[in-house]
ZALUM-634383 format. One record per residue: residue in three letters; x, y, z of N, C-alpha, C, CB in turn. Coordinates in Angstrom, 3 decimals, always signed. Glycine has a CB too. Example, Ala and Ser with C-alpha at 12.3 -4.5 7.8 and 13.67 -1.06 7.14 Angstrom:
<filums>
aa | nxx | nyy | nzz | caxx | cayy | cazz | cxx | cyy | czz | cbxx | cbyy | cbzz
ALA | +13.190 | -5.690 | +7.800 | +12.300 | -4.500 | +7.800 | +13.200 | -3.300 | +7.800 | +11.308 | -4.473 | +9.046
SER | +12.850 | -2.250 | +7.080 | +13.670 | -1.060 | +7.140 | +12.900 | +0.030 | +7.870 | +14.084 | -0.598 | +5.725
</filums>
This chain:
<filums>
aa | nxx | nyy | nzz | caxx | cayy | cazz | cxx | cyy | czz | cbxx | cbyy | cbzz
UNK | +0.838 | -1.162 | +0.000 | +0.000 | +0.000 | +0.000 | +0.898 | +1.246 | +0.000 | -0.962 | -0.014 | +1.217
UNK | +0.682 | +2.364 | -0.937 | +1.187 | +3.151 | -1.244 | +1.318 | +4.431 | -0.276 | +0.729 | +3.215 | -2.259
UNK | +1.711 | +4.930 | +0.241 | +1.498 | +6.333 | +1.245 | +1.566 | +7.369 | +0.307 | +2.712 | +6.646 | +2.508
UNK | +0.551 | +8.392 | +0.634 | +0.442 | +9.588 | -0.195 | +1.259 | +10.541 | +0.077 | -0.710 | +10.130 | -0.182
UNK | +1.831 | +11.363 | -0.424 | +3.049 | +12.655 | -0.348 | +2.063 | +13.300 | +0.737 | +3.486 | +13.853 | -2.093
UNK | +3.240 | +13.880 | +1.313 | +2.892 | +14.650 | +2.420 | +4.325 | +15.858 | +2.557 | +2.638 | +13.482 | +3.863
UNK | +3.522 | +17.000 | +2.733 | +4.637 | +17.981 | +2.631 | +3.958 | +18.540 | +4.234 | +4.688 | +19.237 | +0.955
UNK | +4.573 | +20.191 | +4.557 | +4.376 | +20.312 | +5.488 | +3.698 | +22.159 | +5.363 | +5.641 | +19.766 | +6.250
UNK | +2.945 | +22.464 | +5.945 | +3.055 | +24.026 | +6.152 | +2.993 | +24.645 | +7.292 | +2.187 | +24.659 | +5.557
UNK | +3.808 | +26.004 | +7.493 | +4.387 | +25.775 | +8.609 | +3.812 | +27.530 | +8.874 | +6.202 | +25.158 | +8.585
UNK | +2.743 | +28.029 | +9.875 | +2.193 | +29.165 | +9.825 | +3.119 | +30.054 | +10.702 | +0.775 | +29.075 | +10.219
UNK | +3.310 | +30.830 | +10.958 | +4.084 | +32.512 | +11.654 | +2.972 | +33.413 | +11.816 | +5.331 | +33.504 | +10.466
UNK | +2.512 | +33.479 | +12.892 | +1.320 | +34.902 | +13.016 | +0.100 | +34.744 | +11.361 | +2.665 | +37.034 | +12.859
UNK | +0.508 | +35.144 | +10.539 | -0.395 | +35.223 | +9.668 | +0.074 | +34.916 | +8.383 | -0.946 | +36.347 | +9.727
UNK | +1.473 | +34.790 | +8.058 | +2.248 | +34.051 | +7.042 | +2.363 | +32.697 | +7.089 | +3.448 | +34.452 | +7.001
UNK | +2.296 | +31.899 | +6.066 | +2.459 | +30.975 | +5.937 | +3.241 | +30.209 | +4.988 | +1.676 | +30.833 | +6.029
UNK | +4.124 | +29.424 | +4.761 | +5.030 | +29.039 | +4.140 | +4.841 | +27.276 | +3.770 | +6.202 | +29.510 | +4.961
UNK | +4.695 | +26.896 | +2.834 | +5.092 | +25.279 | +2.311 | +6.384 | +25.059 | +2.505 | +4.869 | +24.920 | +0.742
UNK | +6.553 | +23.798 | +2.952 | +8.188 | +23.105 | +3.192 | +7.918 | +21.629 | +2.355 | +8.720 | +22.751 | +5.296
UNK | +8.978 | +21.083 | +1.876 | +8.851 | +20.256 | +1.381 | +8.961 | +18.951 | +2.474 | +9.623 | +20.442 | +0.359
UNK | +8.721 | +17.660 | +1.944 | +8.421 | +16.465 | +2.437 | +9.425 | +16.146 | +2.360 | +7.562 | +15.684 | +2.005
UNK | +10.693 | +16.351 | +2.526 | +11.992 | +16.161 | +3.015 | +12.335 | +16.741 | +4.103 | +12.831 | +16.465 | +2.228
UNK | +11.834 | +18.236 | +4.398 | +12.052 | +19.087 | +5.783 | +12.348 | +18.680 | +6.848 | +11.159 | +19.686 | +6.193
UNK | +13.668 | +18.635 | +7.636 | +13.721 | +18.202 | +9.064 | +12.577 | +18.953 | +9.804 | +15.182 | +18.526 | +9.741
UNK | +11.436 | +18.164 | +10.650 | +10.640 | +19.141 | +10.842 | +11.531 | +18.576 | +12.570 | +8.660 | +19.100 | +10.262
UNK | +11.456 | +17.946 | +13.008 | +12.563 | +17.884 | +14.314 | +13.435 | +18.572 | +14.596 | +13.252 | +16.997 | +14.428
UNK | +14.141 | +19.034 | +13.658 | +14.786 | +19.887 | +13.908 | +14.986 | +21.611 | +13.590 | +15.454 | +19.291 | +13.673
UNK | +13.459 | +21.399 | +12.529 | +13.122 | +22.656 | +12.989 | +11.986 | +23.347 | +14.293 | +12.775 | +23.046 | +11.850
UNK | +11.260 | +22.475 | +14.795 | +11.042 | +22.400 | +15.843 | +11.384 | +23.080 | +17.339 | +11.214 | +21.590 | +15.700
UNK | +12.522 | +22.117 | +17.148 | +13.834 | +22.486 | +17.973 | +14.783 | +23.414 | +18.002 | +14.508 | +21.760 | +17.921
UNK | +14.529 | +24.550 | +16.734 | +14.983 | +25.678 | +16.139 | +14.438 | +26.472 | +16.468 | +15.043 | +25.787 | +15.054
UNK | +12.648 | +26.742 | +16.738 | +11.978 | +27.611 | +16.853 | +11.889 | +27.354 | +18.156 | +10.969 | +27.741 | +16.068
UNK | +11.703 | +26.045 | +19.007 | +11.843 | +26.662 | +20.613 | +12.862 | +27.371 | +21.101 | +11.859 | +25.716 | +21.569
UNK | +14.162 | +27.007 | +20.539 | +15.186 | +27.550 | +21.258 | +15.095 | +29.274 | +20.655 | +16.729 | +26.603 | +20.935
UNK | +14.498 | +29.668 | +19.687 | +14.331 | +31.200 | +19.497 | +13.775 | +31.966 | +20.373 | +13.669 | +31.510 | +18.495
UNK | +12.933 | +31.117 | +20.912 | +11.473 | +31.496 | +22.163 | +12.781 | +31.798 | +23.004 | +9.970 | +29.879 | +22.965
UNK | +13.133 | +30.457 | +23.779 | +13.772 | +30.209 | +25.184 | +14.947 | +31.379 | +25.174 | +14.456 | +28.471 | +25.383
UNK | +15.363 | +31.686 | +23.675 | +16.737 | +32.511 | +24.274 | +16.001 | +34.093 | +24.073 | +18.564 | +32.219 | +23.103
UNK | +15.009 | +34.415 | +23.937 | +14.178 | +35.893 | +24.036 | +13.435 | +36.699 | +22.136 | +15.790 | +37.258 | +24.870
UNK | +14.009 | +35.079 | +21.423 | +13.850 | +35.630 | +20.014 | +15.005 | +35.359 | +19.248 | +13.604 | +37.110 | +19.974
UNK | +14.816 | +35.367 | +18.063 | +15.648 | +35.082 | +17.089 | +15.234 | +34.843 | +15.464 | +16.210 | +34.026 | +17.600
UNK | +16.408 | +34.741 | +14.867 | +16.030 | +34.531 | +13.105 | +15.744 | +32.943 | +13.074 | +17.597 | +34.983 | +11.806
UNK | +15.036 | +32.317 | +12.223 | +14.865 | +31.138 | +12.044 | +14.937 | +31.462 | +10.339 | +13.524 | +30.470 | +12.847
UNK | +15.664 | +30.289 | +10.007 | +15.895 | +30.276 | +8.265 | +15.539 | +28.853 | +8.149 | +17.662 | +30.662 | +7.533
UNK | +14.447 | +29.373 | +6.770 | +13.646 | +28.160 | +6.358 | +14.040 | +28.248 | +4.704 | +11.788 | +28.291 | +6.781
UNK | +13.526 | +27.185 | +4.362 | +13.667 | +26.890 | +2.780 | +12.275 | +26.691 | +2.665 | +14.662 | +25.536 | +2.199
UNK | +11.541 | +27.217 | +1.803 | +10.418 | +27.053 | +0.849 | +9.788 | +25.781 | +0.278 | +10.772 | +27.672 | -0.156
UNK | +8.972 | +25.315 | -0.288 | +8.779 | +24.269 | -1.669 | +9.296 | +24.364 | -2.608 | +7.742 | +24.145 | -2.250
UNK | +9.161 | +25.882 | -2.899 | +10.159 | +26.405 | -4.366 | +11.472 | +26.642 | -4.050 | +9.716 | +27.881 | -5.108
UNK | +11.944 | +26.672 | -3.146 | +13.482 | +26.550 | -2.978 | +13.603 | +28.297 | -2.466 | +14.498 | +25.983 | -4.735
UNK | +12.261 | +28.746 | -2.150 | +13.090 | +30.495 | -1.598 | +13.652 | +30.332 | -0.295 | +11.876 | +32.024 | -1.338
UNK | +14.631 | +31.098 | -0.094 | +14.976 | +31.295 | +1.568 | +13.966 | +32.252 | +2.315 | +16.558 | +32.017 | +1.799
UNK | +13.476 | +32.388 | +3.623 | +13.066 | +32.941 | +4.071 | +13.974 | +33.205 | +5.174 | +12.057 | +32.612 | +4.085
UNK | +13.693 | +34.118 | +6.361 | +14.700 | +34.649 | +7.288 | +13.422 | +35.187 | +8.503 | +15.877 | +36.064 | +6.446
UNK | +13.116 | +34.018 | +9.538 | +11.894 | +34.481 | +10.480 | +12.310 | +34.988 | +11.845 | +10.885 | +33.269 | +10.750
UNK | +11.700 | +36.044 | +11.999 | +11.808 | +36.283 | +13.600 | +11.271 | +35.890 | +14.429 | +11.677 | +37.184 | +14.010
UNK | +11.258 | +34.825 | +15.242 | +10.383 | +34.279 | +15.983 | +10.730 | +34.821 | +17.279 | +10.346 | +32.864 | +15.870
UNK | +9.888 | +35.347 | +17.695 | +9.388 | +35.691 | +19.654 | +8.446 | +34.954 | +20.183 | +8.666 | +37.205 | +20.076
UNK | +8.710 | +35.588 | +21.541 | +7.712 | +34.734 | +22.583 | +6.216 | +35.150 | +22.162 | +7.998 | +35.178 | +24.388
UNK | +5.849 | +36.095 | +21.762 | +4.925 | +36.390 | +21.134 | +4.555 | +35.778 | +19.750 | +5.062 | +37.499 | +21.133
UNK | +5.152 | +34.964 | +19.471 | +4.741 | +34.669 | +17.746 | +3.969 | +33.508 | +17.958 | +6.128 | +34.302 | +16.506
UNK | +2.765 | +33.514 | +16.802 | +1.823 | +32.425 | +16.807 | +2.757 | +31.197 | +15.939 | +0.228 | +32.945 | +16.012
UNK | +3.326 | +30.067 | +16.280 | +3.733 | +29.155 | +15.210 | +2.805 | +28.047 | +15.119 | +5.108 | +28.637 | +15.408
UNK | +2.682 | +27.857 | +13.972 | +1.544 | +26.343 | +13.665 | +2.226 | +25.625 | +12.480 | -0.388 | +26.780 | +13.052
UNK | +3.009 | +24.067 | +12.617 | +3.187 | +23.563 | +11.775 | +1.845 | +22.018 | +11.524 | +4.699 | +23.428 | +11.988
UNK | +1.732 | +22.042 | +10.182 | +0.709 | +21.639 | +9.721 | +1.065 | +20.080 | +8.653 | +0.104 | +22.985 | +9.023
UNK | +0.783 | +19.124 | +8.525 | +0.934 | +17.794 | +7.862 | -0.213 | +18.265 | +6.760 | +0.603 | +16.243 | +8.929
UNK | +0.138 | +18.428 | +5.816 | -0.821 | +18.833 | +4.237 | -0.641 | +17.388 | +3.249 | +0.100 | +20.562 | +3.110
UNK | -1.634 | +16.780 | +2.923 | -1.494 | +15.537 | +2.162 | -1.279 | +16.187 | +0.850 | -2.770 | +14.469 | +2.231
UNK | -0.858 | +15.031 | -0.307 | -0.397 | +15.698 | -1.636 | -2.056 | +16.438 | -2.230 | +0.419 | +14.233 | -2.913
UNK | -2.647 | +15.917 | -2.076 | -4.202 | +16.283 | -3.219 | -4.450 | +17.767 | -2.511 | -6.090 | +14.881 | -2.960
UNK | -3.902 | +18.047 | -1.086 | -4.289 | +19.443 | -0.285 | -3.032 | +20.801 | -0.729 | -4.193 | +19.016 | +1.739
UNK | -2.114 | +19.933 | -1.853 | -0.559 | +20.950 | -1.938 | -1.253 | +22.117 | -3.267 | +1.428 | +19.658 | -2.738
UNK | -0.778 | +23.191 | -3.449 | -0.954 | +24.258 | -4.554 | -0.396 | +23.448 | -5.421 | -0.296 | +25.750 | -4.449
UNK | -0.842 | +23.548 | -6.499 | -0.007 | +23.075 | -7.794 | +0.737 | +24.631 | -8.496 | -1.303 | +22.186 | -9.110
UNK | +1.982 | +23.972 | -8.560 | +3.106 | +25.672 | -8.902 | +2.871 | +25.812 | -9.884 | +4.815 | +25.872 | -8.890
UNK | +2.312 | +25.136 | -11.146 | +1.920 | +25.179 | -12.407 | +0.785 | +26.724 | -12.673 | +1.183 | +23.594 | -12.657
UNK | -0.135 | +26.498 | -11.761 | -1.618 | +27.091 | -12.012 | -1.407 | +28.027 | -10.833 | -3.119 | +25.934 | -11.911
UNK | -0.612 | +29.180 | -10.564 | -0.165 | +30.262 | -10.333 | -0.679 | +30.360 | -8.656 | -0.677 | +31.329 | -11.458
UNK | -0.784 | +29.533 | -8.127 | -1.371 | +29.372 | -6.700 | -0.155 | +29.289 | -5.792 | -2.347 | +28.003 | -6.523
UNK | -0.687 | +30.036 | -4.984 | +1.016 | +31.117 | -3.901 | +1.288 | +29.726 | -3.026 | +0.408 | +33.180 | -2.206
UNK | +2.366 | +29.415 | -2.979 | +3.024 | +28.183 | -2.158 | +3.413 | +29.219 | -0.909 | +4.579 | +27.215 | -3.043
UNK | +2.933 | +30.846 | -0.842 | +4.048 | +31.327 | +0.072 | +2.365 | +32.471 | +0.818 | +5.991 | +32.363 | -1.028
UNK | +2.514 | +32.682 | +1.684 | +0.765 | +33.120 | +2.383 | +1.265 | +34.761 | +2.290 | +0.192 | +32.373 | +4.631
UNK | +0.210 | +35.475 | +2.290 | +0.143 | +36.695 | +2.093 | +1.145 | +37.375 | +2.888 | -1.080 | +37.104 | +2.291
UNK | +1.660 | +38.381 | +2.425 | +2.752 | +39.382 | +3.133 | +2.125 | +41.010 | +2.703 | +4.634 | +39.056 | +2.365
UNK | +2.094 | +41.426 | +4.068 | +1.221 | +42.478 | +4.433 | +2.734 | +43.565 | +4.615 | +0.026 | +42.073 | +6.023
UNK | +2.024 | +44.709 | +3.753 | +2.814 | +46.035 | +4.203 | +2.139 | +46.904 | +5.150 | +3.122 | +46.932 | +3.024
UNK | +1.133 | +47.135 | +5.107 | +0.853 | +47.576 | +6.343 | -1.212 | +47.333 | +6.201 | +1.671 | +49.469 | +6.551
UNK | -1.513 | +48.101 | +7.101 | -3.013 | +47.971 | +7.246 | -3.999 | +47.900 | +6.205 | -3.417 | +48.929 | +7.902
UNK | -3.062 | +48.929 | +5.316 | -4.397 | +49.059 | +4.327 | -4.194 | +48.021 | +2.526 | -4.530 | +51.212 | +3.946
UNK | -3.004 | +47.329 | +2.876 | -2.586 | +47.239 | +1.426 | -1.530 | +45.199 | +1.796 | -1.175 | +49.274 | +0.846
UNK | -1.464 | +44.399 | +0.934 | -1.021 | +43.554 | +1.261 | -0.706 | +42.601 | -0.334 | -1.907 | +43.118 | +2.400
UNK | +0.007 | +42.088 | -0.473 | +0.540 | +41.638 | -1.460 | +0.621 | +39.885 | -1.585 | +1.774 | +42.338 | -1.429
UNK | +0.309 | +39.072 | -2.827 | +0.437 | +38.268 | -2.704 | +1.412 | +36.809 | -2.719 | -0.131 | +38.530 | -2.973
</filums>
């Protein structure tokens, strides 16, 4: 019996990011507590599409990592954001 792809998405306050189904998620995990425990810090992630990102995680930050089956992934083909909205400020936000 076959297991279906499974990638991961991994939320920040209101951003959200796809990781691929290779992702140490253990050890990113273990990346983002220790950002908390030492008062904050950068956390560097890799994308689905291969972008770098560069996160600030605080004791204040909402984190939610998420198990997404393959039939639930964006297809990169048909222009659907693998990467969650990024807001400039109140009135205006980009996709």
């Amino acid at each position: 019996m076959d297991q279906a792809m499974q990638s991961y998405r991994l939320t920040i306050n209101d951003d959200w990011y796809y990781l691929s189904d290779s992702y140490n998620v253990a050890d990113l995990k273990a990346t983002l507590a220790a950002a908390v425990h030492s008062g904050g810090g950068f956390v560097d992630i890799v994308s689905s599409v291969q972008a770098q990102v560069s996160l600030l995680i605080t004791a204040c930050s909402v984190v939610k990592l998420e198990t997404i089956s393959e039939q639930n992934l964006p297809d990169a083909g048909s222009g659907s954001s693998v990467v969650g909205p990024t807001y400039i400020d109140d009135d205006y936000w980009l996709d």
